[in-house]
C-alpha positions, -999 to 999 in steps of 0.1 A, spaced: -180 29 141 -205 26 111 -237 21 120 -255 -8 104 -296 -6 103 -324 -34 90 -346 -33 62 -380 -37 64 -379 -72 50 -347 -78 77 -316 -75 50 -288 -57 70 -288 -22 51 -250 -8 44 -232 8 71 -244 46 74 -219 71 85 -225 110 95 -201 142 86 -201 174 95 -190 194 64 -184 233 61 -209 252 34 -183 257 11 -176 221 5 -213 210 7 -218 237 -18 -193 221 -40 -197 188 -31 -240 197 -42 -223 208 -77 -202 180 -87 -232 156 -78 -256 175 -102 -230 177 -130 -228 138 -127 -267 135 -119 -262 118 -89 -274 128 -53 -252 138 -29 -248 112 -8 -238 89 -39 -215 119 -50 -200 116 -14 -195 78 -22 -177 81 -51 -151 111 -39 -147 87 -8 -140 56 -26 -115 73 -48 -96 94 -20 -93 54 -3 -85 42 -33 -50 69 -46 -43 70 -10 -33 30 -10 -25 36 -43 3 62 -29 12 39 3 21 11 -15 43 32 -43 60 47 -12 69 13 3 81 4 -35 103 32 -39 121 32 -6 128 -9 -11 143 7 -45 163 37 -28 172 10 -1 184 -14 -29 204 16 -53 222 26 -17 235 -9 -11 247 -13 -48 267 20 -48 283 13 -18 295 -23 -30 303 -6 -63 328 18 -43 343 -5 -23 379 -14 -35 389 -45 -52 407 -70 -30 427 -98 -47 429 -133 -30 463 -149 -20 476 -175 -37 448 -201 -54 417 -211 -38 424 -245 -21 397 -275 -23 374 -281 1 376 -315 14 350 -340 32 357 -359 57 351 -396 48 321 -407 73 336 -444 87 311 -470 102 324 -475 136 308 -515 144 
């Protein structure tokens, strides 16, 4: 779990978290955030926000299309089911008449 540390003036600060990166993407990760002039840790942010960000993004698409796949399966098989006629003409419905029983 995020740490969470106090100012000097007592304000909770914002959760602090540690990662252990290989050179190669420290490296990179030390380029991008000079390109942007930001500092690494902001550049870290940023990369981290967005990969939470498209991964929901991608989640909730998936859920979206498999309601659709589930929904174009059930249509085609209705749609390939044969056509049954009815017997003779559909008869009324009737009610029974409710009687007060004193």
């Amino acid at each position: 779990m995020a740490t969470r540390q106090n100012s000097t003036n007592g304000k909770p600060k914002s959760p602090r978290i540690q990662v252990v990166l290989p050179e190669l993407i420290c490296e990179q990760l030390t380029i991008l955030a000079e390109n942007e002039s930001r500092t690494v840790s902001n550049m870290a942010k940023v990369l981290i926000q967005n990969g939470i960000k498209n991964y929901f993004e991608k989640e909730t698409k998936s859920l979206t299309s498999d309601t659709k796949i589930n929904t174009d399966n059930f249509r085609d098989k209705l749609e390939r089911q044969s056509i049954k006629r009815l017997k003779g003409a559909p008869q009324r419905i009737r009610y029974s008449k409710k009687t007060d029983n004193k």
